[in-house]
C-alpha positions in Angstrom: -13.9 -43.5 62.2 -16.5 -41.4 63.9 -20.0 -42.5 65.2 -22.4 -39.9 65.4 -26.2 -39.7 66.9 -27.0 -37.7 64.6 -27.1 -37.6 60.5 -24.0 -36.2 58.5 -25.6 -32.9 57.6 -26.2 -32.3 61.4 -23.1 -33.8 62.5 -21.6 -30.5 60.2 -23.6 -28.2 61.7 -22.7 -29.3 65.8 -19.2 -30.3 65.3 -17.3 -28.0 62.4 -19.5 -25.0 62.8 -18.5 -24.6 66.9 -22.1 -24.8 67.4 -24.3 -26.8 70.2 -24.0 -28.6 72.4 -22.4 -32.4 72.2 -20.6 -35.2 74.3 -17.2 -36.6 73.2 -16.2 -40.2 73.9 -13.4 -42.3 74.0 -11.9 -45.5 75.3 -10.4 -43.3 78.5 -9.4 -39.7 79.2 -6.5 -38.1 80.4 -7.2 -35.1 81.5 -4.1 -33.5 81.6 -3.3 -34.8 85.2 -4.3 -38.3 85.3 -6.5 -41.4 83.3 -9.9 -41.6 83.8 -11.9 -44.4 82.8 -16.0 -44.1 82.1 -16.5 -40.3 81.7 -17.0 -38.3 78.6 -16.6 -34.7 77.8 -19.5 -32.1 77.2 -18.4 -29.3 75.3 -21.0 -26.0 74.7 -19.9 -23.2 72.7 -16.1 -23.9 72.4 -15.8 -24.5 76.3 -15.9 -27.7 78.3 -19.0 -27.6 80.1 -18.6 -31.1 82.4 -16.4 -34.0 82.4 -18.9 -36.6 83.6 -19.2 -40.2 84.2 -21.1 -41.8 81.0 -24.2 -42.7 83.0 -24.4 -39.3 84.0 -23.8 -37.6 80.2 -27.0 -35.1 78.5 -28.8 -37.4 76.4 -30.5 -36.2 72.7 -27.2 -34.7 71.9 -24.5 -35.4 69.7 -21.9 -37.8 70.3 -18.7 -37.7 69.0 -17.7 -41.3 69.9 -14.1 -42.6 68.5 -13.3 -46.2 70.2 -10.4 -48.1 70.9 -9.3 -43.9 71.0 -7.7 -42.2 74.5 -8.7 -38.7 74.6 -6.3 -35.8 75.2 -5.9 -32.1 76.1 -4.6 -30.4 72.7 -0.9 -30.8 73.3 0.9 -27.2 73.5 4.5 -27.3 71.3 6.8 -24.8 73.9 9.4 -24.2 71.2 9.1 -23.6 67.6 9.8 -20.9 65.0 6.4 -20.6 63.1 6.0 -20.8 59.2 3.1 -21.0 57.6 3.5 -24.6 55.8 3.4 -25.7 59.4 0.2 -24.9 60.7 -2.1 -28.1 59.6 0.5 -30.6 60.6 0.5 -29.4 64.0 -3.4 -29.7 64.1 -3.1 -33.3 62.3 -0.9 -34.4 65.3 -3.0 -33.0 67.4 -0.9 -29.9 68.9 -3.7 -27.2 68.7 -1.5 -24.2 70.8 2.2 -23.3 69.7 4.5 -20.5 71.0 6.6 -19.3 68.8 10.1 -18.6 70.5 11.6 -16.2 67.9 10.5 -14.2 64.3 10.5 -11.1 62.7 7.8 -8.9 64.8 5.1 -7.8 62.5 5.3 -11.0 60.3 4.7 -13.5 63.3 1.9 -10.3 65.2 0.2 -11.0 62.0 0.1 -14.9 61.9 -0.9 -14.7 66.0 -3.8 -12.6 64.6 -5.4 -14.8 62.1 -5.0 -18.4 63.1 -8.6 -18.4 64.0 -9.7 -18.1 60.8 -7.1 -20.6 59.7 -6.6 -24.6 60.2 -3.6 -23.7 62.5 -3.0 -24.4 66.2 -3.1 -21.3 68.1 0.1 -18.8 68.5 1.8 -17.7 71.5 5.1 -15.4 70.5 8.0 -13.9 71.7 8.7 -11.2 69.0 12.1 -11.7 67.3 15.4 -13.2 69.2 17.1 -10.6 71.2 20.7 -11.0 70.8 24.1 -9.2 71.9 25.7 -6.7 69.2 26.2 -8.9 66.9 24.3 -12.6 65.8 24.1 -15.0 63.4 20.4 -14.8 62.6 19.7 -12.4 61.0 16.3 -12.7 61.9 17.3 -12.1 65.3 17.4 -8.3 67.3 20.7 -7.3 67.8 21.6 -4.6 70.9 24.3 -2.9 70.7 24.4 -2.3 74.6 22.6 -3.1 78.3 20.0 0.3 77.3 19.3 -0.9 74.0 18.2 -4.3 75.2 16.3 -2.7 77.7 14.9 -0.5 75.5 13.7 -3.6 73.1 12.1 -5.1 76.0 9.9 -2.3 76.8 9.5 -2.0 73.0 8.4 -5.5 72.3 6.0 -5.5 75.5 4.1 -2.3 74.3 3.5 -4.3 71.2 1.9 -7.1 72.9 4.2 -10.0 72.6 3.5 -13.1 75.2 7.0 -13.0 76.6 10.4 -12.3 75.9 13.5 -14.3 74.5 16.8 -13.4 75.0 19.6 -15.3 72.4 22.9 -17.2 72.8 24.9 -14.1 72.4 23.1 -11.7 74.8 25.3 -11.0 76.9 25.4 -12.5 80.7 26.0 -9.1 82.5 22.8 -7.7 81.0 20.8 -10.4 82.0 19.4 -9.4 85.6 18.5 -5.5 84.2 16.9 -7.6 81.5 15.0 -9.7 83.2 14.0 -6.6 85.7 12.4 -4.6 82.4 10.2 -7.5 81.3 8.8 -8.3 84.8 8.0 -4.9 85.3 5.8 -5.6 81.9 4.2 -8.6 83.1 6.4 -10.9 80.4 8.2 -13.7 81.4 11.9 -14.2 79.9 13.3 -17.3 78.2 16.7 -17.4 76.9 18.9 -19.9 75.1 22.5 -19.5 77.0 25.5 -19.8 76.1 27.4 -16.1 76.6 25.2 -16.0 79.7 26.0 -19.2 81.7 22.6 -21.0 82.6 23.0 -21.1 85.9 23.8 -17.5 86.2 20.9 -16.7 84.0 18.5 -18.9 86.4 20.0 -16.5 89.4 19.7 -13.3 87.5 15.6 -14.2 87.2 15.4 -15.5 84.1 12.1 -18.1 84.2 12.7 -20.2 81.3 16.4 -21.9 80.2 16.2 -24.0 76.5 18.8 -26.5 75.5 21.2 -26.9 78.1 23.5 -26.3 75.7 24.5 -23.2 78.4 26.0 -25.6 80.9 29.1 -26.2 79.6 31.4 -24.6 81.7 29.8 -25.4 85.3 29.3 -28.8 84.2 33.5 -29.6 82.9 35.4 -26.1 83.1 37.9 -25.1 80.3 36.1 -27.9 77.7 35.5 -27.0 74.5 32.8 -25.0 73.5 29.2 -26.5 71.8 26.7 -28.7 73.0 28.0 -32.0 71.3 31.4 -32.0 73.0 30.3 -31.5 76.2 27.0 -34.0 76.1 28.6 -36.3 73.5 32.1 -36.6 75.4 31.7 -40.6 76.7 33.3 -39.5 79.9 30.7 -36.7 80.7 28.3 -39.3 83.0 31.8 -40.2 85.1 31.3 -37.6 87.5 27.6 -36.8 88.3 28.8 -34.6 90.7 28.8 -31.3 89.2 25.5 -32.2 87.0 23.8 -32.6 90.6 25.0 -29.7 92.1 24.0 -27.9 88.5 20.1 -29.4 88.9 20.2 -28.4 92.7 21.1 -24.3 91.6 18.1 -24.6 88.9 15.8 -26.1 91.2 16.8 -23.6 94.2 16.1 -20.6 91.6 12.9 -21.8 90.6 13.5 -22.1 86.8 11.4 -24.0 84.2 13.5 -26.2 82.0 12.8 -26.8 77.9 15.6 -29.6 77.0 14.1 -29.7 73.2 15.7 -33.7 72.9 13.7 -33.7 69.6 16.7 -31.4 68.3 19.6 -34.5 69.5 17.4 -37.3 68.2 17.3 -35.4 64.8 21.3 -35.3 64.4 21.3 -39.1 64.8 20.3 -39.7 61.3 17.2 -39.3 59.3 14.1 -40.0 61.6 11.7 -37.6 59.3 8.9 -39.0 57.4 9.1 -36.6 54.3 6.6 -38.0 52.6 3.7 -36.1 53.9 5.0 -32.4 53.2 4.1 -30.9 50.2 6.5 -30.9 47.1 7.9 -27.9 47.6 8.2 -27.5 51.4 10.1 -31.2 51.0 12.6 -29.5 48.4 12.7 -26.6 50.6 13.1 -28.9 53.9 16.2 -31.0 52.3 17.9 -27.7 51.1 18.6 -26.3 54.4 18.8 -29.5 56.4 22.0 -29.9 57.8 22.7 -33.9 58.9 25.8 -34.9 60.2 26.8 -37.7 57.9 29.9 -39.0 59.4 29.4 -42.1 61.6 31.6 -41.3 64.3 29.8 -37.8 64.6 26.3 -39.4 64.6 27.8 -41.6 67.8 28.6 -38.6 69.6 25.3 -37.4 69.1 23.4 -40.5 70.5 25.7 -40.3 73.4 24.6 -36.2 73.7 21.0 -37.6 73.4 21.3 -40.6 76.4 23.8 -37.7 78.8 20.8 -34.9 77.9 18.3 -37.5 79.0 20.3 -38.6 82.2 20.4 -34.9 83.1 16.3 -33.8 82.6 15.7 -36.9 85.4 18.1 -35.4 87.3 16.2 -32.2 86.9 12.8 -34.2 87.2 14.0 -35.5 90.3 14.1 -32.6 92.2 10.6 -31.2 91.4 12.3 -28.8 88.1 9.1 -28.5 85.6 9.8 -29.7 82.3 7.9 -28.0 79.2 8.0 -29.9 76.0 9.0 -28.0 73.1 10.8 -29.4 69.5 12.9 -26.0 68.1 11.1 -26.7 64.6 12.1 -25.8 61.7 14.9 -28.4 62.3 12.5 -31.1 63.1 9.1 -31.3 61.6 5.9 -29.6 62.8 3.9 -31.7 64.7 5.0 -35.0 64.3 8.4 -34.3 66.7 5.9 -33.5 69.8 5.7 -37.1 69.9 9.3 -37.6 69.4 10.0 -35.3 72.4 7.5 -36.4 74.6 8.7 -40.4 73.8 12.3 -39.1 74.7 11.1 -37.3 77.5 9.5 -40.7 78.6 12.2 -42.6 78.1 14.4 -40.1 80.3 13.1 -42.9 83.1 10.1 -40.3 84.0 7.4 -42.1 82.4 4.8 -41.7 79.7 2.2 -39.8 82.2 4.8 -37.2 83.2 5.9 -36.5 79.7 2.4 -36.1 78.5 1.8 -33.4 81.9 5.2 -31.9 80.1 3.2 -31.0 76.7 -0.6 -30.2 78.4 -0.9 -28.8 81.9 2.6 -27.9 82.7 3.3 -26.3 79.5 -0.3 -24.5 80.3 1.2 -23.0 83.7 4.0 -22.2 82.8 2.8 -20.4 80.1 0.1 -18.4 81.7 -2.6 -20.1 79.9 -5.9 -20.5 82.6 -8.1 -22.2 79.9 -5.8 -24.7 78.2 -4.1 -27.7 79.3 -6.9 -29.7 80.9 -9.9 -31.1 80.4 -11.9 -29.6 82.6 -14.9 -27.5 82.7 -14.6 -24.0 81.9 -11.4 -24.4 80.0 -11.3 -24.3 75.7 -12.5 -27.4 74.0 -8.9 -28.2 72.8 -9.1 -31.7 72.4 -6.8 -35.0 70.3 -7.8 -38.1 69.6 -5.2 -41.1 69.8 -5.3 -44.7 68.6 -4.4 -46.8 71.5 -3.3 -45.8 74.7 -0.2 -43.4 75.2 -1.0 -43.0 78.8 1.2 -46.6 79.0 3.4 -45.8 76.1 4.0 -42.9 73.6 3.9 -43.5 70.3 7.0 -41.8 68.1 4.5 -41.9 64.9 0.5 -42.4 66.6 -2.6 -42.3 64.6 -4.4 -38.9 65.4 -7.8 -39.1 63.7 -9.4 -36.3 65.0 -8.8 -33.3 66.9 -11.2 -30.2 68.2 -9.9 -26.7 68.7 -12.0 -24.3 70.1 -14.8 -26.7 69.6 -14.5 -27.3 66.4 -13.5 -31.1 64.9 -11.2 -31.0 62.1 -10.6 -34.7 60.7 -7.1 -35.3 60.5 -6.7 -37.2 57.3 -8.4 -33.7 55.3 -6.4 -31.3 57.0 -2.9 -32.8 55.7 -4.5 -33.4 52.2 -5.3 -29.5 52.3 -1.6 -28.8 53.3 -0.7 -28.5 49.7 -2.7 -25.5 49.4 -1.0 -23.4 52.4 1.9 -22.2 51.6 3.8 -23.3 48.2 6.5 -21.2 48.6 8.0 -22.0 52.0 11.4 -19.4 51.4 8.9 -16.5 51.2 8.0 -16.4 55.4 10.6 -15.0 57.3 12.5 -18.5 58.8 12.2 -20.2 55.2 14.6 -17.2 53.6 16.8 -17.0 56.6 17.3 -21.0 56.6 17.8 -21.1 52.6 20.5 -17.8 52.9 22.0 -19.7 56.2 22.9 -22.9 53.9 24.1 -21.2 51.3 26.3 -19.2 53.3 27.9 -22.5 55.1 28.0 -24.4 51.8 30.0 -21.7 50.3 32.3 -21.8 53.4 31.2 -18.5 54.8 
């Protein structure tokens, strides 16, 4: 799987050590922008030093040389809710940052600490969901009024969190002094709408909109409320009218959009490959999985999926950036990147622009100046993938390799040391909210 100038004992030292200086190869690069065919990558010290046509590579160094391969910026995952089981299937599929979009604060201030030290991706977080006065996570923040939110902003910034995230039940005329406190911080606010409409939120400021879920009543007035009977209705792509004047107010306000299609494809029926997780995070998984089982339901949700799609190119269309992110627990880690960025393809935009969605947009948006592309001076965050995704994305690919910070991890020993990581999924902070969650609903409460 991996050629090497130099011996195995040496091949330790430059590669997993984050040591030297060596040249990576592949059948072509994309770079985060576009292909390019012929160059390889020199990486020094953790950092891309040069991207360089091959005749023009340092000779007498290593070569890390995987053909019939297309080499990648480590993809960035926009949307999850971090536990540790997690962490070495993102690396094996080759996501090496994260952010997490809502936990309990020190828990999740600790994990973004030690993932160096750990065969994790790297952690971007938000601090825990803050919601209106009352919420159905418990994991969440609630504020009791406009001050107390405001006052958790400020809060939550002192303690260093990489943005803000403001829940489904925060209510919509908080929003603009809300987004007001975190800009005066320097943090960027997402939020998930649905008491605040979306539109209103993108007007109020608000940089970052997930779901689309918070559409509802611009999009069909008086409807019923949740995201499947409006998306899933078969008579919601009769009049594109009010979606285009809906894309038109998010493009005019300058908002970033998240769709997380990863979440519709999952409600379709069962699309996970269990059979890589662990014993117990499997158990764990199946426990507070929640499938809609009744065909007619699972109809309305493919339908949701193909009207969600419909709507992102309309968003696409008119210049909206599109982050990729996979709201995981409720998909797997890692795996569902590919899942959204096929979906993301398939939206009519193209396998190029969903891979952009998942490396250098996500790095932009994000305020991250030395991830995203493979360029010099940025991290040596870098994925290996059989093939060529560049003409099609692969819903399951073959990631043998990937580097982070310089370092190579083969893929196929990271998920067999996945056992060891966490054996006890229910004792991180999402794993006993999800297991109290399902036994609340299957209890009927």
């Amino acid at each position: 799987m991996i050629s090497s100038s130099m011996s195995t004992e040496k091949h330790e030292t430059d590669y997993r050590r984050n040591e030297g200086t060596y040249v990576c190869l592949a059948d072509r690069v994309f770079d985060g922008l576009e292909v390019r065919d012929e160059v390889g990558v020199v990486v020094r010290g953790g950092y891309i030093e040069a991207v360089l046509p091959e005749a023009r590579l340092p000779r007498h160094v290593p070569v890390l040389n995987l053909p019939g391969c297309t080499m990648i910026p480590g993809l960035i995952d926009s949307h999850v809710h971090f536990m540790r089981w997690q962490g070495p299937f993102y690396l094996a599929s080759g996501v090496t940052t994260i952010r997490d979009t809502g936990n309990q604060l020190e828990w999740i201030l600790a994990r973004r600490t030690e993932w160096k030290t750990m065969v994790w991706p790297r952690i971007l977080c938000v601090g825990p969901m803050l919601d209106g006065p009352q919420s159905g996570w418990g994991i969440s923040r609630c504020c009791k009024d406009m001050d107390s939110g405001v006052q958790a902003i400020r809060e939550l910034a002192a303690r260093g969190v990489d943005g803000i995230k403001l829940y489904a039940g925060f209510p919509g005329e908080w929003v603009p002094r809300a987004v007001e406190a975190a800009h005066a911080a320097g943090l960027k606010v997402c939020m998930h709408c649905i008491s605040a409409d979306m539109l209103d939120a993108a007007a109020a400021g608000v940089d970052e909109l997930f779901h689309l879920d918070g559409l509802m009543e611009r999009l069909w007035p008086g409807h019923p409320p949740g995201w499947l009977d409006l998306w899933g209705d078969p008579h919601i792509s009769e009049d594109l009218g009010r979606q285009m004047e809906a894309a038109d107010w998010i493009s005019r306000c300058g908002a970033v959009i998240t769709p997380t299609l990863s979440y519709y494809r999952s409600r379709t029926g069962p699309t996970e490959d269990l059979d890589q997780l662990p014993e117990a995070v499997c158990r764990w998984f199946l426990d507070v999985s929640d499938r809609p089982g009744e065909p007619d339901k699972i109809e309305k949700w493919r339908r949701a999926l193909a009207s969600v799609q419909g709507f992102v190119r309309l968003l696409a269309d008119r210049g909206v950036p599109v982050l990729a992110g996979t709201d995981v627990p409720w998909v797997l880690p890692g795996s569902s990147i590919w899942t959204e960025l096929a979906l993301l393809s398939d939206s009519g935009l193209g396998p190029l622009w969903a891979l952009r969605s998942a490396t250098s947009e996500s790095s932009k948006h994000l305020g991250l100046p030395k991830l995203g592309l493979l360029e010099p001076g940025r991290c040596a965050d870098i994925a290996f993938v059989k093939g060529d995704p560049t003409q099609a994305i692969p819903e399951r690919p073959d990631v043998p390799l990937v580097i982070r910070g310089g370092k190579a991890h083969e893929t196929s020993l990271v998920v067999d040391g996945a056992e060891k990581e966490n054996a006890d999924p229910a004792s991180d902070p999402w794993g006993s909210e999800l297991i109290r969650r399902s036994r609340a609903m299957k209890r009927g409460g």
